[in-house]
C-alpha positions as YAML, in Angstrom:
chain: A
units: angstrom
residues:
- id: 1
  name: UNK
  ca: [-148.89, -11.11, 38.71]
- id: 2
  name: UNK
  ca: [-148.72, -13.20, 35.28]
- id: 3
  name: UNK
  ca: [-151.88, -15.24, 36.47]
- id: 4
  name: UNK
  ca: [-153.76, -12.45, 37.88]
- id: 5
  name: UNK
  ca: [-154.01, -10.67, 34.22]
- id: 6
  name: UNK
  ca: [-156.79, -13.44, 32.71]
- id: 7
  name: UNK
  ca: [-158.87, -12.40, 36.10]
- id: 8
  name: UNK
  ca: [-157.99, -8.63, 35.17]
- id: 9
  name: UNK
  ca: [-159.34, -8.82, 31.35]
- id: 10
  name: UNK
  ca: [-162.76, -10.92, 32.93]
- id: 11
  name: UNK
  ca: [-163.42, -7.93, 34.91]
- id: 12
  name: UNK
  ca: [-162.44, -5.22, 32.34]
- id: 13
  name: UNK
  ca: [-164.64, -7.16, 29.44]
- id: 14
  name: UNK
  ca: [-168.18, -7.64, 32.60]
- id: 15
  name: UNK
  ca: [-167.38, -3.78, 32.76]
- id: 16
  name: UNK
  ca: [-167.66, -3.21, 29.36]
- id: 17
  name: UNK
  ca: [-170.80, -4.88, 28.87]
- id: 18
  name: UNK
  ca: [-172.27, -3.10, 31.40]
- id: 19
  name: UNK
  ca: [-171.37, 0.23, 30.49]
- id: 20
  name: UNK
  ca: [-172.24, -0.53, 26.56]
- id: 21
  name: UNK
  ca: [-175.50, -1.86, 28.01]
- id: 22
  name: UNK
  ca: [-176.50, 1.85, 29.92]
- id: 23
  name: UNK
  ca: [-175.19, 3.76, 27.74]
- id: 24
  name: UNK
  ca: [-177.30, 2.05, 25.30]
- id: 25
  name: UNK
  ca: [-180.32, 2.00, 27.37]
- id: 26
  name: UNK
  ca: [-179.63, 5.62, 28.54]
- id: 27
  name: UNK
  ca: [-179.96, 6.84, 24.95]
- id: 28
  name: UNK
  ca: [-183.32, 4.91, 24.37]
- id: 29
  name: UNK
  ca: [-184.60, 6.45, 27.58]
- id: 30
  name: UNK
  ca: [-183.21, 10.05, 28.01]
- id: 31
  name: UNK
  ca: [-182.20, 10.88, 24.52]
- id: 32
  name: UNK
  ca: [-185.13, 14.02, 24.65]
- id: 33
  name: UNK
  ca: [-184.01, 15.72, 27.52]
- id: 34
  name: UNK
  ca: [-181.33, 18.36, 25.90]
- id: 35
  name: UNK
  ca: [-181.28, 20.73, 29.02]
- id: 36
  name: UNK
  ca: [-180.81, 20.14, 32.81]
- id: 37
  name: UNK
  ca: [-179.18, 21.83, 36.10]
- id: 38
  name: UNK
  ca: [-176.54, 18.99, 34.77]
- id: 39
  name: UNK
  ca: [-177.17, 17.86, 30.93]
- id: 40
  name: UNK
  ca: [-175.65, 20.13, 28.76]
- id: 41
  name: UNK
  ca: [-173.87, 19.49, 25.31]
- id: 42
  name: UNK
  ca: [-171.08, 17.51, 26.59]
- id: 43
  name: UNK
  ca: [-173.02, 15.52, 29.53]
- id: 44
  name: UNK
  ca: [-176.39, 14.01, 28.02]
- id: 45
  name: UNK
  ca: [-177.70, 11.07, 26.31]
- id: 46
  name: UNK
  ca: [-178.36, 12.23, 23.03]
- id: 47
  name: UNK
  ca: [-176.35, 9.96, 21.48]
- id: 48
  name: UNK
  ca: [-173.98, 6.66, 22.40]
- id: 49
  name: UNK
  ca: [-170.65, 8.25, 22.39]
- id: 50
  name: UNK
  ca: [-171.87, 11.22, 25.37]
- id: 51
  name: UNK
  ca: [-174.19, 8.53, 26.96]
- id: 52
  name: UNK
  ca: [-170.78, 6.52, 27.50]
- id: 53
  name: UNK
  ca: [-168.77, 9.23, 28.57]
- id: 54
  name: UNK
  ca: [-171.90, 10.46, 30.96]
- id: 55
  name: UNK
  ca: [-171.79, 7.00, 32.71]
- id: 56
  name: UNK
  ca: [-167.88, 7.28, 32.86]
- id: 57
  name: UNK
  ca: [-168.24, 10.29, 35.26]
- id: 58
  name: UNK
  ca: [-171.70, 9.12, 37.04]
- id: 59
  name: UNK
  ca: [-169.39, 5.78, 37.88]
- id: 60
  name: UNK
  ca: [-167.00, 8.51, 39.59]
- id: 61
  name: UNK
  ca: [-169.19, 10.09, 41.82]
- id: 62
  name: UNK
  ca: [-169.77, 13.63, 39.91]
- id: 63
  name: UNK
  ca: [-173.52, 14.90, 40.76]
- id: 64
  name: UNK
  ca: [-175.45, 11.78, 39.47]
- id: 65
  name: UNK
  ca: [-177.86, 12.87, 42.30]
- id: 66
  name: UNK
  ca: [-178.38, 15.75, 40.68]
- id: 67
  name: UNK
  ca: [-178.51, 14.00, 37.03]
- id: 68
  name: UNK
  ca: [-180.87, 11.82, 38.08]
- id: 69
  name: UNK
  ca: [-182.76, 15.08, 39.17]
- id: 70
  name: UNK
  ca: [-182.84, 16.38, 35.86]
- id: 71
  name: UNK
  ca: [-183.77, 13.11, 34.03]
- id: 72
  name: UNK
  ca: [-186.65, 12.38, 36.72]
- id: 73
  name: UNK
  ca: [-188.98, 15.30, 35.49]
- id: 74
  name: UNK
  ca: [-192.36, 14.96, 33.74]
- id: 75
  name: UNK
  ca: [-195.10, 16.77, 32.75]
- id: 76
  name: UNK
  ca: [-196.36, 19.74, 33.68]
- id: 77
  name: UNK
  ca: [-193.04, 20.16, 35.82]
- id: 78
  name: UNK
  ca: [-190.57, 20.55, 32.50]
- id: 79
  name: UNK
  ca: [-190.63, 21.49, 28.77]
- id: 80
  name: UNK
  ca: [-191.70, 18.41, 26.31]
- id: 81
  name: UNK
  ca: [-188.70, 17.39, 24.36]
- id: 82
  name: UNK
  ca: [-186.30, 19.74, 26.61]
- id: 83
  name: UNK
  ca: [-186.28, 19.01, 29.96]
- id: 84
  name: UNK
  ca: [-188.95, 15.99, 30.47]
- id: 85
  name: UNK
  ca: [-187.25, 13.09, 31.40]
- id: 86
  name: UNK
  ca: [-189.18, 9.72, 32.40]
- id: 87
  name: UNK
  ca: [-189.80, 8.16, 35.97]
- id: 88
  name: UNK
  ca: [-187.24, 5.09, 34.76]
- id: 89
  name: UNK
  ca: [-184.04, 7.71, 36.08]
- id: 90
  name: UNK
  ca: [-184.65, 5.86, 39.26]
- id: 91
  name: UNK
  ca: [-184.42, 2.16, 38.77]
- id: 92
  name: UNK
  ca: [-181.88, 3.07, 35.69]
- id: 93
  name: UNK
  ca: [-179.52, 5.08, 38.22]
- id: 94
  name: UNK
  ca: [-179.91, 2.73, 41.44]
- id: 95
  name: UNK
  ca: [-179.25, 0.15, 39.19]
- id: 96
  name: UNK
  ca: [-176.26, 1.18, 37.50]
- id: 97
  name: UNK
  ca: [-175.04, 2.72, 41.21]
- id: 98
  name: UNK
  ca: [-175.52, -0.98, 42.94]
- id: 99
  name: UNK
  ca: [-173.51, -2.60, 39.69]
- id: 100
  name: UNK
  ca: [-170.29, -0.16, 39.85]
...
């Protein structure tokens, strides 16, 4: 067990960086879309601290289908600076499924 914690902390720190990394990215990308079947005022990338928390429950399982829905609109399909997302939502989210 006492060996296995240096492993534990490697793993815990890669999972960091990769969550700092989206949630980061997610912000630059998605930080216009304020409205969604999903995005609301507590699950959105408007800024780093909901981006994070976002990614925490897309690494669950909880409707990322159906956030990646919401971020994958664009023009005329949505409402500029509302609900126009980019066509990125699918390499970000495939991406960020295949690394958790």
């Amino acid at each position: 067990m006492i060996f296995s914690v240096s492993s534990f902390i490697n793993v815990v720190m890669l999972l960091t960086l990769v969550y700092f990394m989206f949630a980061i990215l997610g912000v630059f990308l998605f930080s216009e879309v304020t409205q969604g079947e999903i995005i609301n005022e507590y699950k959105n990338f408007s800024a780093f601290w909901p981006s994070l928390f976002t990614l925490l429950a897309v690494s669950t399982g909880e409707n990322w289908n159906l956030l990646l829905y919401d971020l994958n609109k664009t023009p005329p399909n949505c409402i500029e600076r509302v609900t126009c997302g980019t066509s990125f939502s699918l390499p970000y989210f495939f991406s960020l499924i295949i690394l958790l």
